[in-house]
N, C-alpha and C positions, 0 to 999 in steps of 0.2 A: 261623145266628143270625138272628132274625128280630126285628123290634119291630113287635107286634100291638094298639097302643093303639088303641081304637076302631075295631076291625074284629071283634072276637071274635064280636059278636050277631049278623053274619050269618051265621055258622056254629052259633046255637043258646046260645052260652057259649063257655067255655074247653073245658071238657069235650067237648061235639062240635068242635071245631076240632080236638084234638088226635086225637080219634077216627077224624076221616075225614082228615087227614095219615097216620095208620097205614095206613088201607084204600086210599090212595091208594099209598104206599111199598109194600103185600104185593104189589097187583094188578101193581106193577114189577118187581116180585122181589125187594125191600130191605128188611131187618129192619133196624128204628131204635128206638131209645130217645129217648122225649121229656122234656124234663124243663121248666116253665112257672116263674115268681117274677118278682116285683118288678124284680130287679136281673140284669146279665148272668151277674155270680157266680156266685148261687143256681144259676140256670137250668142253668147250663153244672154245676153240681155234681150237680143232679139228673140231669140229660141221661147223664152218667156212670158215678151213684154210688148211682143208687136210683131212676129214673122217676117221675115225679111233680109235683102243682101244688102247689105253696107256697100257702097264704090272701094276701091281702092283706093287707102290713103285717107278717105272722107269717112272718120268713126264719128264722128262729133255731130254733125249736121243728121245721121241717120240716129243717132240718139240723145238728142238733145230734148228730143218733146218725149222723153219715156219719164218714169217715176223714179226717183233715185233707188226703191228697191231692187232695181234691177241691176244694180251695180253689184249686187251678193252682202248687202250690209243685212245688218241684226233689223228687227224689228223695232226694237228700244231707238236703236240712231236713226230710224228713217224716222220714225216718231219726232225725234228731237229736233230735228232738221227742217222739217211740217212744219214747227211750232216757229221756227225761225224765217219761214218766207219759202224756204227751198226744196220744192215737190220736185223740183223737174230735175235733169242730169244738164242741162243748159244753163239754170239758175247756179247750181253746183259749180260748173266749168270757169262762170264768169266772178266767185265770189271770193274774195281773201284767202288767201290758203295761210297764214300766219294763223289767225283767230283761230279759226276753222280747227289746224292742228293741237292748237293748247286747250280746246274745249273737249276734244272728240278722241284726243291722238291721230299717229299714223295713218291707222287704217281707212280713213273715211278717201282719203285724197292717192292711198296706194291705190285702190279698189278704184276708184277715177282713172289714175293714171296707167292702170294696166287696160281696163278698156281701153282708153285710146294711142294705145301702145307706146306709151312713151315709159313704161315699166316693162323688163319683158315678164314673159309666164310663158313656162314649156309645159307643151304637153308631154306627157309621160304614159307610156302604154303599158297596158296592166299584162302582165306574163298570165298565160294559161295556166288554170290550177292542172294539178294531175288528177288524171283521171287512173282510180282504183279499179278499174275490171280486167279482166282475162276471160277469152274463148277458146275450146275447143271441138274441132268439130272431127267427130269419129268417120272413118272411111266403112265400117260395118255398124250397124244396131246393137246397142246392146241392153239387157233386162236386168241382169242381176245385180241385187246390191252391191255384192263386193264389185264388180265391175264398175258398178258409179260411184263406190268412192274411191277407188283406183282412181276412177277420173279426177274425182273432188281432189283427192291428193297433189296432182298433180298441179292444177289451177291454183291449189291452198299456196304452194313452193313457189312457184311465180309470184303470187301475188302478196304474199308477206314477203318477199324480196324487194320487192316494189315500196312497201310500207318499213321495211328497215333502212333503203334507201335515205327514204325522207323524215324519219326521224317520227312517224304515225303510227296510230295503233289504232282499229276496229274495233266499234262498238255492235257495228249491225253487217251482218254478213245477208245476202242474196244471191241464191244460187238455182237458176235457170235451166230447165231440161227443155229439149225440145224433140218430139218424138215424130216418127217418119211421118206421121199423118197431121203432121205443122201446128197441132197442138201442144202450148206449154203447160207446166208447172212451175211453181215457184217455193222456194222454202228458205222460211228467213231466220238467222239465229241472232240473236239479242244476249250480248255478252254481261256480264256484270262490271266485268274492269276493258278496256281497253287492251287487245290481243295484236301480237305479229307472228306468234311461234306458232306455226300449223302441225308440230306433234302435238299442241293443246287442245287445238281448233278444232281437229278432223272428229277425234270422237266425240265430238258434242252435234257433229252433223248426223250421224247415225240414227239417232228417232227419228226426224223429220225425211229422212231420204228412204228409211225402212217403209212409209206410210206410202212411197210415191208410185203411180199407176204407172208402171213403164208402155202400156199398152203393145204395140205390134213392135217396142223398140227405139232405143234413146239414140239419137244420132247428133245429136250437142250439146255440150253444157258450157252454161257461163256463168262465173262466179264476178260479185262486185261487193263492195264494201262501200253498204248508202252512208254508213256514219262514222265520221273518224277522226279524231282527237290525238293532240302532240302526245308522244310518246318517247321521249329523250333515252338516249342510251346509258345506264349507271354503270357506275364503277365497283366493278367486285373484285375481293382477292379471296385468299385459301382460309381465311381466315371469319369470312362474313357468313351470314346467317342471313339470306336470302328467303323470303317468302317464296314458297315453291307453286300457290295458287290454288290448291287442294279446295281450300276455300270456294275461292271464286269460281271456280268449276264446278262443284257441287250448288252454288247457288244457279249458276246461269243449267245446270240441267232441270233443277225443281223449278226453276222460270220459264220452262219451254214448255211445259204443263199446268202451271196455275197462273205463270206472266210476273216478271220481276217486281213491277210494283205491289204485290201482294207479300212479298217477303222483304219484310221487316224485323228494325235494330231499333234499341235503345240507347237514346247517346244523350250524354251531360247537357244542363242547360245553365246557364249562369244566373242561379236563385237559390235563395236560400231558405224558399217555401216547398214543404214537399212534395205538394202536386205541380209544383213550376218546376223542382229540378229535371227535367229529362222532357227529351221529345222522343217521338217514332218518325223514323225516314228510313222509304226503302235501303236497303242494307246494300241493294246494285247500283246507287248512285250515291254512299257517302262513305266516309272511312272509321273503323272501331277506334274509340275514343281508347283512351291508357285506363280511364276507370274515373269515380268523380272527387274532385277535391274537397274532402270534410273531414272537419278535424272528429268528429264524432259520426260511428257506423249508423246506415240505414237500415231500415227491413226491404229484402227483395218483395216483401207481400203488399203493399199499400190499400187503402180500403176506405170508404168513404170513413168519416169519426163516427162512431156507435156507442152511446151513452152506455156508462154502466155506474150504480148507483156508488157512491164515495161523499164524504165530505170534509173540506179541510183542506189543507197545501201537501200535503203527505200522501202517498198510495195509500190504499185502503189494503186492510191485512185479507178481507176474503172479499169478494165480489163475484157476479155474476154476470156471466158472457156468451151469449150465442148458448142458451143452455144448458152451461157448462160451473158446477163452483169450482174456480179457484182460489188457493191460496198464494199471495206475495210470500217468496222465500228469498227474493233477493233482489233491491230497487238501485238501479244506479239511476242518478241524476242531481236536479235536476237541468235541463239546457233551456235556453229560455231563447222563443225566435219570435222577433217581431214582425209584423206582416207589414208587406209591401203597400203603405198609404197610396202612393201613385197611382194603383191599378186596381180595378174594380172586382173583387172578388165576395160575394154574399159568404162564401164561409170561413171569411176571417173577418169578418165584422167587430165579432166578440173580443178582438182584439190582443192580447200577449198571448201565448204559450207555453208551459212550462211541461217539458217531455222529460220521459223517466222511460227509464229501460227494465221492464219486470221479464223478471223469472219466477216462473209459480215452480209451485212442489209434485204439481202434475207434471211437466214438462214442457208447457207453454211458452214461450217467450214472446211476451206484448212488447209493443210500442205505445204508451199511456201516454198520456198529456192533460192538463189542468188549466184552465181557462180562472186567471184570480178577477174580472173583472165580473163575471157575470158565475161565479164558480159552479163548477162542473167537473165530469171527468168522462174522458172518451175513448175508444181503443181506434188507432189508427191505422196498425199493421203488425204484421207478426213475422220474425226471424225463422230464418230457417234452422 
């Protein structure tokens, strides 16, 4: 969307402006439809619905025979509007605007009236985003690591300056060498959390700049940040306990060798079936949960249920497990969980639950459970 007041005559008119916008878009390889008028309306109606310059003054007569969805309505109202006689933006123009409003509301006859300018509508120009890179270019070659991250250093300070400016943090760093014989490299680091502090940054550049062929000598570097996310500034005093990112620096170094999405968390899931409680998401794209809400502890171990012989509502006082006799020396329970009817699971079919917390006299600590519908007894995981 452009506003060409008083710029047309250096292009001739209307007419050559729009002309050489076309020749300019073929020579790109882009077929475009232009459409010229008074108002943004019009424009965008033509632009869409039939290419063409509106006269001055005359919106109406230049879209009158278009389809009313060129006025920018929903699909549902141009529908509704079909079903009433009114395809056209001429049918529309000449037809009750009372009815019309209590059927439809507002918008059907705002969307009219700003085409044919009798509503205004500003164009508003969209500000340039920022662009995150910095260059430098060296007056001598240089080879040696520390000498490119000297350089890196320096592009890092600029350019997290840049990013605390605006309230951004980097996900994805790119940092460009270019050596006297006009070939580049490139080395890209992939953060876990969103960074602007380049004492954090710099040494996580260090692998990937170690690997880099300086060949006959580096005579530029440019650093950019392709991926970058708000980053707001918090409030600390003498008193807060700040995340220092230990963390998150240790994951984005193992992610620069096996790749973050390979490094996963377990984090709570809102069920109260044991294989539903919890999911896996890479640990560089979610935040550690406080821990899971049950009023009664799990086993870190979980494990498909493994039958083992018992009968009756009671643990069995000795049983047999993975080749193993134990004896029950201490049964807490038991918890009784019913399975989720809604969602389709084969191993809860059998339907209730009844979990018991055993301690054998070996040192085992099961997760039991007893199925009264179809009775049984299962081991499902084991305490640490």
């Amino acid at each position: 969307m452009l506003d060409i007041s008083g710029s047309a005559h250096l292009f001739g008119g209307e007419e050559g402006m729009l002309n050489d916008m076309r020749k300019r878009l073929m020579r790109a390889g882009l077929s475009a439809q232009v459409g010229l008028a008074d108002t943004r309306g019009a424009a965008w109606a033509l632009a869409h619905h039939g290419e063409g310059v509106a006269p001055p003054g005359e919106m109406l007569p230049a879209l009158q025979s278009l389809p009313v969805a060129a006025l920018r309505l929903g699909e549902q109202t141009t529908t509704a509007l079909a079903r009433l006689g009114l395809r056209q933006i001429g049918d529309l123009a000449i037809a009750p605007r009372a009815p019309l409003t209590r059927r439809f509301g507002p918008d059907v006859m705002m969307r009219l009236d700003q085409a044919l300018g009798r509503h205004p509508e500003e164009i508003t120009p969209l500000a340039d985003p920022p662009h995150y890179g910095v260059r430098m270019t060296l007056p001598e070659p240089i080879g040696l690591v520390s000498d490119v991250m000297a350089g890196a250093q320096r592009l890092l300070t600029r350019l997290c300056a840049t990013l605390t400016a605006q309230e951004m943090g980097a996900r994805v760093f790119e940092i460009t060498l270019r050596r006297v014989d006009r070939d580049t490299q490139t080395v890209e680091l992939r953060l876990a959390r969103p960074l602007r502090d380049p004492h954090r940054i710099l040494p996580l550049f260090e692998r990937g700049l170690a690997g880099v062929d300086a060949g006959f000598g580096i005579d530029q570097l440019r650093l950019e940040a392709t991926q970058v996310e708000p980053l707001p500034a918090r409030q600390i005093t003498h008193v807060s306990t700040r995340d220092k990112g230990q963390l998150d620096d240790l994951i984005t170094r193992i992610g620069t060798r096996i790749g973050l999405e390979n490094i996963q968390r377990f984090l709570p899931a809102d069920s109260h079936i044991p294989e539903r409680s919890f999911i896996v998401a890479p640990a560089a794209y979610s935040d550690p949960a406080s821990g899971w809400a049950s009023a009664n502890p799990r086993p870190l171990c979980l494990i498909p249920p493994e039958p083992i012989a018992g009968t009756g509502p009671q643990p069995p006082e000795r049983f047999r497990w993975r080749r193993m006799s134990l004896t029950t020396g201490r049964a807490t329970g038991p918890e009784r969980i019913a399975p989720e009817w809604w969602l389709e699971d084969d191993n809860w079919r059998s339907g209730l639950r009844d979990y018991w917390r055993i301690e054998t006299l070996e040192g085992r600590r099961l997760w039991l459970f007893y199925t009264p519908q179809n009775p049984g007894w299962f081991v499902q995981g084991e305490f640490a």
